[in-house]
PDB file of N, H, CA, C and O in Angstrom:
ATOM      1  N   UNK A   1       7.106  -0.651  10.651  1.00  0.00           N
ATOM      2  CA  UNK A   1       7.303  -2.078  10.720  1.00  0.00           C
ATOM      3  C   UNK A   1       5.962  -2.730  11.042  1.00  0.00           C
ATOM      4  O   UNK A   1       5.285  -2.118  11.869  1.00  0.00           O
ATOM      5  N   UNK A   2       5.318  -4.148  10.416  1.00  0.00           N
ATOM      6  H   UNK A   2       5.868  -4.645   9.744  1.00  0.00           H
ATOM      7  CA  UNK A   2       4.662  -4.409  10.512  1.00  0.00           C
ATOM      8  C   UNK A   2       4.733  -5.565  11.612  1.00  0.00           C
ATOM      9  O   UNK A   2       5.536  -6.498  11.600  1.00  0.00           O
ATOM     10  N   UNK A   3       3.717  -5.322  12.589  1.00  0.00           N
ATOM     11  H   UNK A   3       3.065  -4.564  12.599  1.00  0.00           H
ATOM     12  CA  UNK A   3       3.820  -6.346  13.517  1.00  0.00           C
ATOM     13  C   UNK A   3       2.370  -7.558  13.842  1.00  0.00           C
ATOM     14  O   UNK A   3       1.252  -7.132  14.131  1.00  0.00           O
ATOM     15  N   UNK A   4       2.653  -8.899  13.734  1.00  0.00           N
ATOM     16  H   UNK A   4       3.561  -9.245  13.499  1.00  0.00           H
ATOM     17  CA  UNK A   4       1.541  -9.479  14.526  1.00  0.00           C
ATOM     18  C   UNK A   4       1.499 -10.280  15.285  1.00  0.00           C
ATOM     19  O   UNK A   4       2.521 -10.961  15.360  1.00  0.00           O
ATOM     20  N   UNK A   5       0.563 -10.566  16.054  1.00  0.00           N
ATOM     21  H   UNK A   5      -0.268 -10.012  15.992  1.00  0.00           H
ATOM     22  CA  UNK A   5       1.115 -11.546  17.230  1.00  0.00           C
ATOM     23  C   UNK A   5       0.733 -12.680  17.224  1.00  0.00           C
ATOM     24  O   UNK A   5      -0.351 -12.935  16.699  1.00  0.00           O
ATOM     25  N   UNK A   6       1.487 -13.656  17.787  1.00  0.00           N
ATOM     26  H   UNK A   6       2.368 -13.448  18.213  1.00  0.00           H
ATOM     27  CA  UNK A   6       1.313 -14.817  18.103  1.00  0.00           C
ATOM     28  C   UNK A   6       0.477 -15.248  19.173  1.00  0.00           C
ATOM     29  O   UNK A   6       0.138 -14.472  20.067  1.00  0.00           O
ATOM     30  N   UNK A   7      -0.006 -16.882  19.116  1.00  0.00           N
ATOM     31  H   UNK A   7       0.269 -17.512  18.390  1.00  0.00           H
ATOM     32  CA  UNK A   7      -1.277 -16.947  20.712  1.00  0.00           C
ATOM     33  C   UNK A   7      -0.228 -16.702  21.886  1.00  0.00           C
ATOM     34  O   UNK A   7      -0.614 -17.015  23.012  1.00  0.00           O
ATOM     35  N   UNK A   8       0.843 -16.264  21.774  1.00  0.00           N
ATOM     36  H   UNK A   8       1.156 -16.009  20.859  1.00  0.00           H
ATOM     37  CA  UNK A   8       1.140 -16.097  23.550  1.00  0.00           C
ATOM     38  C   UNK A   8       1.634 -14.693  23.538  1.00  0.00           C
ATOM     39  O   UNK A   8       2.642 -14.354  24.157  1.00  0.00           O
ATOM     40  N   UNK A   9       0.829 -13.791  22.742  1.00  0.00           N
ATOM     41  H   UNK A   9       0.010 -14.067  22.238  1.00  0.00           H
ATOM     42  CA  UNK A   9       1.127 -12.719  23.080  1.00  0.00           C
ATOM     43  C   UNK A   9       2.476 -11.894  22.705  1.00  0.00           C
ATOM     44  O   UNK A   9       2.668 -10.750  23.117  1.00  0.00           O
ATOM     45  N   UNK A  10       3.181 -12.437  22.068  1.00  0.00           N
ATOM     46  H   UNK A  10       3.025 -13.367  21.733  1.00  0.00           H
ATOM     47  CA  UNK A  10       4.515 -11.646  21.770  1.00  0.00           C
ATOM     48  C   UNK A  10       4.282 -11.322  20.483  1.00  0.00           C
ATOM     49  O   UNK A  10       3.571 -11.866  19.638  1.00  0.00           O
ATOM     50  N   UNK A  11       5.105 -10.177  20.431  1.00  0.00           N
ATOM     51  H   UNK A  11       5.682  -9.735  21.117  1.00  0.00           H
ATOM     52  CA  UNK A  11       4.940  -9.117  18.903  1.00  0.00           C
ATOM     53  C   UNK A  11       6.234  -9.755  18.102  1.00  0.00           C
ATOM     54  O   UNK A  11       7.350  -9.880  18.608  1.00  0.00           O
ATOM     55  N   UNK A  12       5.856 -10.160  16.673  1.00  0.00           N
ATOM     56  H   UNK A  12       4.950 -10.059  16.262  1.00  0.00           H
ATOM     57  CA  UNK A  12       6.679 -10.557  16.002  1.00  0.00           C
ATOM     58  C   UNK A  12       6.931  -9.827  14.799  1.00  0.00           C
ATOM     59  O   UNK A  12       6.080 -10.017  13.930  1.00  0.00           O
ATOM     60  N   UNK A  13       8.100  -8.846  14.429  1.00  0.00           N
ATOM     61  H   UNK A  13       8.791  -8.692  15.136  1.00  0.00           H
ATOM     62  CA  UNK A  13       7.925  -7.921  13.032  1.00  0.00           C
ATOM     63  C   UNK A  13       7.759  -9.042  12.365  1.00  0.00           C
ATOM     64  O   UNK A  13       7.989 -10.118  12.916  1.00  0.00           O
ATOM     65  N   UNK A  14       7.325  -8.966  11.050  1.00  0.00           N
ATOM     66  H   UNK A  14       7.137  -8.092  10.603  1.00  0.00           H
ATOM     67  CA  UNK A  14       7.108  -9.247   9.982  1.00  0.00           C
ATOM     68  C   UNK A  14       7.386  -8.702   8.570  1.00  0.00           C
ATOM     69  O   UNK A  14       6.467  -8.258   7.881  1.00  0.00           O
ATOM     70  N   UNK A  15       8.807  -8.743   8.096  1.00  0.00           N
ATOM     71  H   UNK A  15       9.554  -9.103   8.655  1.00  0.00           H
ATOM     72  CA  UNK A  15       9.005  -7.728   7.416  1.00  0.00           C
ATOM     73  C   UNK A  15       8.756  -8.141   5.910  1.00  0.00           C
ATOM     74  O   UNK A  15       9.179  -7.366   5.052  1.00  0.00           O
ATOM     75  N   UNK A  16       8.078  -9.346   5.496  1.00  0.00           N
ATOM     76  H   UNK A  16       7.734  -9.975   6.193  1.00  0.00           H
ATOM     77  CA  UNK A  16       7.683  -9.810   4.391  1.00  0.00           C
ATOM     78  C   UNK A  16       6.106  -9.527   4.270  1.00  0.00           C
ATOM     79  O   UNK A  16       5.597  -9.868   3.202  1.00  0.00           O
ATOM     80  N   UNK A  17       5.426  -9.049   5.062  1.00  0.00           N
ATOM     81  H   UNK A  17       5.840  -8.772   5.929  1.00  0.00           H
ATOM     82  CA  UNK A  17       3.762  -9.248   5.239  1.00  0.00           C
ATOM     83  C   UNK A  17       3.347  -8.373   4.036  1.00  0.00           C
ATOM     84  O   UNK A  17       2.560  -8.671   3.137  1.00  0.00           O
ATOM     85  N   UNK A  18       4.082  -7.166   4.220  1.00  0.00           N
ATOM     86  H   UNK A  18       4.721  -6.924   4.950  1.00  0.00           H
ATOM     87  CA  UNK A  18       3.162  -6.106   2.851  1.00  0.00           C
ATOM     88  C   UNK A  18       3.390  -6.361   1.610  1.00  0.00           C
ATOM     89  O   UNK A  18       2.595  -6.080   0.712  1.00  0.00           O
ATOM     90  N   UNK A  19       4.895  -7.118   1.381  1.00  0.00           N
ATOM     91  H   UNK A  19       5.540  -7.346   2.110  1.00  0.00           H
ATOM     92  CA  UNK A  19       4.901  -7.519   0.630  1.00  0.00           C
ATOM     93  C   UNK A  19       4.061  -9.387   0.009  1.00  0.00           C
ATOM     94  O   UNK A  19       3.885  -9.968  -1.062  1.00  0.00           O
ATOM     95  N   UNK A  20       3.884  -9.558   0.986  1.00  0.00           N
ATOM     96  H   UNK A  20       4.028  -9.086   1.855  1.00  0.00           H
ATOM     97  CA  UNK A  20       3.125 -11.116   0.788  1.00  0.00           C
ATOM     98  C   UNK A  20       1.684 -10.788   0.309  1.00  0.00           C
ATOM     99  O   UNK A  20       1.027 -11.205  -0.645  1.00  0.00           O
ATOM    100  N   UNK A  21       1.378  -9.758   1.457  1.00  0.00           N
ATOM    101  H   UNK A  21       1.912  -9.420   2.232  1.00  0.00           H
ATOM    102  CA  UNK A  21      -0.817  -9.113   1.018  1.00  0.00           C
ATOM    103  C   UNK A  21      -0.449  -8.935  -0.397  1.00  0.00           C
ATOM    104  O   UNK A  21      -1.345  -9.421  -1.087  1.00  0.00           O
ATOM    105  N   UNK A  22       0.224  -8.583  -0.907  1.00  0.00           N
ATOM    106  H   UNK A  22       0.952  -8.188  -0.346  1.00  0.00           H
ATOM    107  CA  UNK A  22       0.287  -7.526  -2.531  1.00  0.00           C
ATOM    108  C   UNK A  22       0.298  -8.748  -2.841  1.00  0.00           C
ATOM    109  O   UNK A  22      -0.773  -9.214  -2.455  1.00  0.00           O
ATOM    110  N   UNK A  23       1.057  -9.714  -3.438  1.00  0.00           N
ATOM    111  H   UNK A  23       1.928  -9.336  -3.752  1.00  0.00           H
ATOM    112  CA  UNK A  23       0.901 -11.059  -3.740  1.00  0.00           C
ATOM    113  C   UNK A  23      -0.141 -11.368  -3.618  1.00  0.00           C
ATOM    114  O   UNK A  23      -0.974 -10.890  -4.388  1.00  0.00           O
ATOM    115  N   UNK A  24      -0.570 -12.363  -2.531  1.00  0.00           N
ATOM    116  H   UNK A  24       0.107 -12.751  -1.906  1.00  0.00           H
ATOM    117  CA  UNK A  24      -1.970 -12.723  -2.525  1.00  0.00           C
ATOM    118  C   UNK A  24      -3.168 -11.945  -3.015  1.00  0.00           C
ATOM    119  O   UNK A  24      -4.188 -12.608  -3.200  1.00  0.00           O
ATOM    120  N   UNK A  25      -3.208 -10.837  -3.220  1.00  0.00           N
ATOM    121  H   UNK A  25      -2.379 -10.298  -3.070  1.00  0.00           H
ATOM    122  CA  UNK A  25      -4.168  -9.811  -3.969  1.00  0.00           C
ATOM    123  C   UNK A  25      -4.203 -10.384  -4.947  1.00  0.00           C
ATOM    124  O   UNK A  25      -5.217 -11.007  -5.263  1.00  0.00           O
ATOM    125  N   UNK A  26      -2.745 -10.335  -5.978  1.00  0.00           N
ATOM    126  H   UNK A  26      -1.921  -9.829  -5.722  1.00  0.00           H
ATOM    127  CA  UNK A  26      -3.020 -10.215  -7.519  1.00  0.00           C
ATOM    128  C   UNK A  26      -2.574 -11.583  -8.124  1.00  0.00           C
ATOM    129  O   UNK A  26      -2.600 -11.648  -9.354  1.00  0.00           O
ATOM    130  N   UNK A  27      -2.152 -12.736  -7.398  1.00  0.00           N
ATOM    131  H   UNK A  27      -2.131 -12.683  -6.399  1.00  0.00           H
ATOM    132  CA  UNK A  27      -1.331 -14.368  -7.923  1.00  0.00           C
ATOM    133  C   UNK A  27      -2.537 -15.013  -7.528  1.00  0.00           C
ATOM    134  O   UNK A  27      -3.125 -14.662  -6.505  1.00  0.00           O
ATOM    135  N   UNK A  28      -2.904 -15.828  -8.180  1.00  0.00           N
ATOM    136  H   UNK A  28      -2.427 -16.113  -9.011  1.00  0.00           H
ATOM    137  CA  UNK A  28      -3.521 -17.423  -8.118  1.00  0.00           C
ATOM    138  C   UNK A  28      -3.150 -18.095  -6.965  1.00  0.00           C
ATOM    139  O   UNK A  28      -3.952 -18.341  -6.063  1.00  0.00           O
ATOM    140  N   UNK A  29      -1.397 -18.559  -6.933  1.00  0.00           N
ATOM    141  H   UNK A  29      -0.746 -18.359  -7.665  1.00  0.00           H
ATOM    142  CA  UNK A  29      -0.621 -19.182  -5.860  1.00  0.00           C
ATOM    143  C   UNK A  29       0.514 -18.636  -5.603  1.00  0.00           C
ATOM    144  O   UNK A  29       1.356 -18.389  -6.466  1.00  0.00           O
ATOM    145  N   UNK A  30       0.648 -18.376  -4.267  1.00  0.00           N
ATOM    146  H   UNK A  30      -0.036 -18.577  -3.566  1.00  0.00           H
ATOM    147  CA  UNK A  30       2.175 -18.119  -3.712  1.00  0.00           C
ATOM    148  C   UNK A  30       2.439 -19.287  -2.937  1.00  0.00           C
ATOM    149  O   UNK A  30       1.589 -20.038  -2.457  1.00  0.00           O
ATOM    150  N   UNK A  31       3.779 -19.393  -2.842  1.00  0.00           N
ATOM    151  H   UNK A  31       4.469 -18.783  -3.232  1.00  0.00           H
ATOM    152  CA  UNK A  31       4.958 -20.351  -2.388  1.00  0.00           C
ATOM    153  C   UNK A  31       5.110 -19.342  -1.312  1.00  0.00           C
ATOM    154  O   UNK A  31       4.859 -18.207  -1.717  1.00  0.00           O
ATOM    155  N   UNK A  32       5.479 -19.422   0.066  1.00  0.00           N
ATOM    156  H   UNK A  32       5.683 -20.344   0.395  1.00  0.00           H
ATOM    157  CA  UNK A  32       6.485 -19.406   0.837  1.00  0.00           C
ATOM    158  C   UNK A  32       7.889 -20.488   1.576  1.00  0.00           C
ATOM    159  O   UNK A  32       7.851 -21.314   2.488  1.00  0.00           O
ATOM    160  N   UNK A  33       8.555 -20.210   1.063  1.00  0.00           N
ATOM    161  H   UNK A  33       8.585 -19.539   0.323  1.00  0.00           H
ATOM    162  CA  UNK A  33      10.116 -21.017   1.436  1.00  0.00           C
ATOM    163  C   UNK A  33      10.583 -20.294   2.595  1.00  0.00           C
ATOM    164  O   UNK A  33      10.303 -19.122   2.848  1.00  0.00           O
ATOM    165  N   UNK A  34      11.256 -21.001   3.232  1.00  0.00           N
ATOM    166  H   UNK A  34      11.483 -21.953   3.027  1.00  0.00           H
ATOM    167  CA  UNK A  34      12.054 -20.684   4.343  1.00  0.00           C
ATOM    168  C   UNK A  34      12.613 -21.739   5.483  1.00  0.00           C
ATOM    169  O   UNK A  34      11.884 -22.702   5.722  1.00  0.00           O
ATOM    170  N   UNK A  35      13.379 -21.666   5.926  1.00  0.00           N
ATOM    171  H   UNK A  35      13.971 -20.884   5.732  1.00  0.00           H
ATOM    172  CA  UNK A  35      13.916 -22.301   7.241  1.00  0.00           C
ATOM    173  C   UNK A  35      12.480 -22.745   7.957  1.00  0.00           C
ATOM    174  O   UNK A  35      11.405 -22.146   7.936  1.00  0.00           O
ATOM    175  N   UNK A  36      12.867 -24.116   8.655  1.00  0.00           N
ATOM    176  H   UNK A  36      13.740 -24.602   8.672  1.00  0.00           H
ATOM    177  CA  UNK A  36      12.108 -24.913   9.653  1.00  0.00           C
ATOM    178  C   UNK A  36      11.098 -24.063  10.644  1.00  0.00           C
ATOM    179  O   UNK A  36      11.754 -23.139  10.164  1.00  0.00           O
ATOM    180  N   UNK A  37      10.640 -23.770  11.082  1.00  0.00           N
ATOM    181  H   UNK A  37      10.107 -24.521  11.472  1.00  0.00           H
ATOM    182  CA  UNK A  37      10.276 -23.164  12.603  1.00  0.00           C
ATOM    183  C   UNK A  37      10.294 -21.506  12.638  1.00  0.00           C
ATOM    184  O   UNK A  37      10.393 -20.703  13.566  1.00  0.00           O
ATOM    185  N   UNK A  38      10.157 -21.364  11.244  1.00  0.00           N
ATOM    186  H   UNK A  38      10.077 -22.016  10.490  1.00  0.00           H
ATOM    187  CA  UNK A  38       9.979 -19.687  11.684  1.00  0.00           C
ATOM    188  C   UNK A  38       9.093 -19.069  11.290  1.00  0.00           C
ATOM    189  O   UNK A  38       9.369 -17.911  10.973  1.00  0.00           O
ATOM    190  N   UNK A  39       7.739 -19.500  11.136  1.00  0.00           N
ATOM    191  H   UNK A  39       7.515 -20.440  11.394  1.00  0.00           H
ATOM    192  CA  UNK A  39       6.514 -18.833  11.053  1.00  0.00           C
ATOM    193  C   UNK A  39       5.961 -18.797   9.823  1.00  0.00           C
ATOM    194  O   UNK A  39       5.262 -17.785   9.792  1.00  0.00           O
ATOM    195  N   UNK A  40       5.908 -19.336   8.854  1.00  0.00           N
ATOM    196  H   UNK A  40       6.476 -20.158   8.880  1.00  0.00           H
ATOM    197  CA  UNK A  40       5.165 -19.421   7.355  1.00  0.00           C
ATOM    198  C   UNK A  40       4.047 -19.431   7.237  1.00  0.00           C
ATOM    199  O   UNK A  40       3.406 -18.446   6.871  1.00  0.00           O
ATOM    200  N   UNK A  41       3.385 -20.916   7.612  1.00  0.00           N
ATOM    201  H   UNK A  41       3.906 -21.717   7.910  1.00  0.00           H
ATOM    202  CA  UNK A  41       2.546 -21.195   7.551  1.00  0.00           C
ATOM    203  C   UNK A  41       1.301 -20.393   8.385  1.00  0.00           C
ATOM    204  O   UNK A  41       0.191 -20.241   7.876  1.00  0.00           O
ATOM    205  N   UNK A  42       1.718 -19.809   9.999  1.00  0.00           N
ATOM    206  H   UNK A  42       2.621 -19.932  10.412  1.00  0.00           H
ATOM    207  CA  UNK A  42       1.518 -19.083  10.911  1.00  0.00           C
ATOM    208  C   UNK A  42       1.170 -17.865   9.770  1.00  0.00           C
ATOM    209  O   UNK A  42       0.091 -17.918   9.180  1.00  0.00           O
ATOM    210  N   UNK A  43       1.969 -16.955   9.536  1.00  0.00           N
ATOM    211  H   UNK A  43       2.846 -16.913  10.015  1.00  0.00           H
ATOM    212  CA  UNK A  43       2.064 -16.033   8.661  1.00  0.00           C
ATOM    213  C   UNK A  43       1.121 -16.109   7.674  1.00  0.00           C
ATOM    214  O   UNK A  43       0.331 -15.167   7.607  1.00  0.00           O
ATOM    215  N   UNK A  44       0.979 -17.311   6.626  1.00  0.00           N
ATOM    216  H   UNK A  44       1.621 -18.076   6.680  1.00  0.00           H
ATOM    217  CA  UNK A  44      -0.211 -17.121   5.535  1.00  0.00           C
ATOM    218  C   UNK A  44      -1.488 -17.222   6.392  1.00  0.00           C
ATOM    219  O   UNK A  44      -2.275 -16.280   6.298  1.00  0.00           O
ATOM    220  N   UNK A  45      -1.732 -18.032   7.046  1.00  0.00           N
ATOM    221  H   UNK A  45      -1.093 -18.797   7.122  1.00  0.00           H
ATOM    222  CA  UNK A  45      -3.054 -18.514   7.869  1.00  0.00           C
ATOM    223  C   UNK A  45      -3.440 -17.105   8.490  1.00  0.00           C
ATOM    224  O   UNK A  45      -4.571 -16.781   8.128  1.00  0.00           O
ATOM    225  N   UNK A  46      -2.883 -16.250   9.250  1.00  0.00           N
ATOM    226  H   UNK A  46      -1.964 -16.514   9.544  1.00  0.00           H
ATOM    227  CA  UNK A  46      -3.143 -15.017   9.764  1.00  0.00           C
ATOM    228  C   UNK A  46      -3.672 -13.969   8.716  1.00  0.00           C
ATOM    229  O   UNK A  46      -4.754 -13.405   8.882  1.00  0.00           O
ATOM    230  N   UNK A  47      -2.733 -13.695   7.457  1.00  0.00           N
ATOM    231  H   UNK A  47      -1.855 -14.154   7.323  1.00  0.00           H
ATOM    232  CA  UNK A  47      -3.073 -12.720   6.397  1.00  0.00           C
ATOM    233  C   UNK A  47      -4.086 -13.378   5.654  1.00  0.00           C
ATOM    234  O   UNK A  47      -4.542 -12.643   4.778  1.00  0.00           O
ATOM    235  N   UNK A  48      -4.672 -14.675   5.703  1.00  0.00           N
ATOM    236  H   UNK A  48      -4.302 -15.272   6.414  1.00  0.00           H
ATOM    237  CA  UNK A  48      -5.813 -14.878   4.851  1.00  0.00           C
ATOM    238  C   UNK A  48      -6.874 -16.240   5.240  1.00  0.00           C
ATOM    239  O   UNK A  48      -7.025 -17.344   4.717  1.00  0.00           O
ATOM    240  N   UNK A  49      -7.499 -15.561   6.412  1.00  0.00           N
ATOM    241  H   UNK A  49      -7.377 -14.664   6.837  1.00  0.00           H
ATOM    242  CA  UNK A  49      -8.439 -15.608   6.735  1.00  0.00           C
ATOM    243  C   UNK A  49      -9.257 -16.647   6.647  1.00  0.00           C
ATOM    244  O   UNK A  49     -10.365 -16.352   7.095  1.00  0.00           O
ATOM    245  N   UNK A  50      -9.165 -18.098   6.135  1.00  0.00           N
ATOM    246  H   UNK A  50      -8.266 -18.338   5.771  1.00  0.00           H
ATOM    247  CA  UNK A  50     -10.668 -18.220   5.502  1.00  0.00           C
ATOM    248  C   UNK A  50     -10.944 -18.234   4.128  1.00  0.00           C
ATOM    249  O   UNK A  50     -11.647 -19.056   3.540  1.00  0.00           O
ATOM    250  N   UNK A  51     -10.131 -16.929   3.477  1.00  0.00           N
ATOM    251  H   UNK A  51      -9.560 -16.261   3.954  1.00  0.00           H
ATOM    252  CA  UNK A  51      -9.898 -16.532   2.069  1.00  0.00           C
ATOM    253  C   UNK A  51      -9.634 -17.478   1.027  1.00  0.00           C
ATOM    254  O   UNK A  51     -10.369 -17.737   0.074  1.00  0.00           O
ATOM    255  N   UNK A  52      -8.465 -17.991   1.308  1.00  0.00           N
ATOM    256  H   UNK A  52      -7.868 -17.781   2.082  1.00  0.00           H
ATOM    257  CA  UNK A  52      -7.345 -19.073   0.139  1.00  0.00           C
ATOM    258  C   UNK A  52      -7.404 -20.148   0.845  1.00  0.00           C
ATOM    259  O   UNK A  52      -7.470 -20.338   2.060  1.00  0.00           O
ATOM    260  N   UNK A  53      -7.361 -21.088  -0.387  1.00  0.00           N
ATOM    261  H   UNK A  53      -7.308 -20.934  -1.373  1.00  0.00           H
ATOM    262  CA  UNK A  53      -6.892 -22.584   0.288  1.00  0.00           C
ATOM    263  C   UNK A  53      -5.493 -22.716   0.686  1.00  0.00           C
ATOM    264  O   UNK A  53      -4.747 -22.038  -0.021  1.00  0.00           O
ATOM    265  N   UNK A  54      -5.047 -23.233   1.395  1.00  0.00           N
ATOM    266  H   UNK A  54      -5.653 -23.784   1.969  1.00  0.00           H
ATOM    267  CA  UNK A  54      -4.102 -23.421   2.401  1.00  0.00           C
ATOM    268  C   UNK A  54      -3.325 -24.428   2.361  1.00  0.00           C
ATOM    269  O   UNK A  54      -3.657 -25.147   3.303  1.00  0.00           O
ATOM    270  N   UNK A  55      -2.243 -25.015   1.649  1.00  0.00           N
ATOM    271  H   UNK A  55      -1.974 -24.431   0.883  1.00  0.00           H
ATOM    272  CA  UNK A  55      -1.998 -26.330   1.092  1.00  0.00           C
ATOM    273  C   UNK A  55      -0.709 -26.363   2.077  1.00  0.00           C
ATOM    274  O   UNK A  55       0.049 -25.465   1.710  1.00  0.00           O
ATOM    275  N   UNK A  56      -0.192 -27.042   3.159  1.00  0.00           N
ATOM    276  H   UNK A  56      -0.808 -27.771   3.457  1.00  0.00           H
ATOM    277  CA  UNK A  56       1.599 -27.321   3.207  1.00  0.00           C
ATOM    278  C   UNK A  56       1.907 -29.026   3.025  1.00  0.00           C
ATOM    279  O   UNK A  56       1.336 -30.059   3.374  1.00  0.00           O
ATOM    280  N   UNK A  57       3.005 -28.712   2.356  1.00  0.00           N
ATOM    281  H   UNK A  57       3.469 -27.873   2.072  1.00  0.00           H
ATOM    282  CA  UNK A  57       3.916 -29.901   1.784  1.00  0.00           C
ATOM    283  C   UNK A  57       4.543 -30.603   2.894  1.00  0.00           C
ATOM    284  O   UNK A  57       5.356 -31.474   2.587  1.00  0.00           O
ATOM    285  N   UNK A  58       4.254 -30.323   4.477  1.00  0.00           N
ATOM    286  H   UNK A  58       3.594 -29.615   4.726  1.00  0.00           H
ATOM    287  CA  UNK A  58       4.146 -31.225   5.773  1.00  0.00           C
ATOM    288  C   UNK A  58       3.461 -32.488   5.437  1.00  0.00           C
ATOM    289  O   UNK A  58       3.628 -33.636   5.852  1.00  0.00           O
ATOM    290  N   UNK A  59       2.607 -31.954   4.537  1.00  0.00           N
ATOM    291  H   UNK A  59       2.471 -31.022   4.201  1.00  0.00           H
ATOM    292  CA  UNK A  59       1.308 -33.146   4.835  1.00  0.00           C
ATOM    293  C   UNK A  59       1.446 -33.668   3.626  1.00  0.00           C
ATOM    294  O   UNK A  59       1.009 -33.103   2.623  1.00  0.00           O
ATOM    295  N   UNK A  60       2.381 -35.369   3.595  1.00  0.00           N
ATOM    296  H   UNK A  60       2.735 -35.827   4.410  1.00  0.00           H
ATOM    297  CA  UNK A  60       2.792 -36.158   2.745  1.00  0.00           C
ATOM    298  C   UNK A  60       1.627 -36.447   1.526  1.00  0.00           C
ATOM    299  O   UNK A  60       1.832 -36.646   0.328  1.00  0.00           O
ATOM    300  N   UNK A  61       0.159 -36.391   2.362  1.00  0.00           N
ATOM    301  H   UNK A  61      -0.007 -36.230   3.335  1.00  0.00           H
ATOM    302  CA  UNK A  61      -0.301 -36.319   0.869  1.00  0.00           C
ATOM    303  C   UNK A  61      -0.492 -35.327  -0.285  1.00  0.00           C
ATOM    304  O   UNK A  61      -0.549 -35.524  -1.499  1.00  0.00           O
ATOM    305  N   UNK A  62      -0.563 -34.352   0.349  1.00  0.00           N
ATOM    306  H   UNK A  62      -0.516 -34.192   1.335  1.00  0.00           H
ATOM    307  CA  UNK A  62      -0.357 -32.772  -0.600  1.00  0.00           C
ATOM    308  C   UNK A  62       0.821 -33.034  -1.112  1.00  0.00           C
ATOM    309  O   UNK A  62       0.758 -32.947  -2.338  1.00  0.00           O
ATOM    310  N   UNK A  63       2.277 -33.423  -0.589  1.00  0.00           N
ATOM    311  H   UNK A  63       2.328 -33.493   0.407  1.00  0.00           H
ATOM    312  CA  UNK A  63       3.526 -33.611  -1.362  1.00  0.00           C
ATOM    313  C   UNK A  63       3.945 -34.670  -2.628  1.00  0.00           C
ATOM    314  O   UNK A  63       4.726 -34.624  -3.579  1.00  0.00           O
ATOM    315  N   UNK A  64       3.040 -35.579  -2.123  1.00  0.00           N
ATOM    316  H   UNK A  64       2.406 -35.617  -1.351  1.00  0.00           H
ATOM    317  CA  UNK A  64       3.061 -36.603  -3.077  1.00  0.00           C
ATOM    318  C   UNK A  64       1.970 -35.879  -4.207  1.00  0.00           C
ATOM    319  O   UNK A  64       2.076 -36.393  -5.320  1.00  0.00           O
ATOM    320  N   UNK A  65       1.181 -35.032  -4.138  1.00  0.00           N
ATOM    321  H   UNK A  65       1.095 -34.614  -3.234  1.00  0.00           H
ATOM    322  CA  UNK A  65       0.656 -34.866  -5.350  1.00  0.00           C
ATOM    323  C   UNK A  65       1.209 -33.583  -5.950  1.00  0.00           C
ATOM    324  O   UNK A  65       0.754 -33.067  -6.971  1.00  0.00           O
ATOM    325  N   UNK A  66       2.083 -33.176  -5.337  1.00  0.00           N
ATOM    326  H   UNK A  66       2.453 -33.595  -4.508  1.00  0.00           H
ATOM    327  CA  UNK A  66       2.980 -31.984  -6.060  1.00  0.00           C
ATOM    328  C   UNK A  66       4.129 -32.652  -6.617  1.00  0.00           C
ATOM    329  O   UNK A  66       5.086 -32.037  -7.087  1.00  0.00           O
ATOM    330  N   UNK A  67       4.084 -33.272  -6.591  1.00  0.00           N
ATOM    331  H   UNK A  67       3.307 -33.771  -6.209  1.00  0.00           H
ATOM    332  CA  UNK A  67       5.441 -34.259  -7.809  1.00  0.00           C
ATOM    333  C   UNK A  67       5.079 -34.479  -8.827  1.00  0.00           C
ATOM    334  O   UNK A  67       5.808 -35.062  -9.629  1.00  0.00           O
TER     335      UNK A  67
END
């Protein structure tokens, strides 16, 4: 099981991560969907570094230009 942690220290599995790295390796863009408050954005920002641009649809102007 893959685990990483959050800033307060608690271990969170992650049972989408190996499958998300393989993605981000070989796609242009991935989507993550999911429920409110459970770590997405947390999740891409951790597996890539610096790497990829980082877009969320929080931020009304990124949404308005995805329409």
């Amino acid at each position: 099981m893959d685990i990483i942690h959050d800033m307060n220290t608690k271990a969170l599995p992650r049972h989408v991560q190996s499958s998300l790295t393989q993605r981000l390796c070989v796609m242009p863009a991935v989507v993550v969907t999911g429920a409110r408050q459970t770590g997405k954005s947390t999740l891409v920002q951790v597996l890539t570094p610096g790497e990829r641009r980082f877009l969320s649809l929080d931020d009304l102007d990124v949404a308005d230009k995805g329409r």
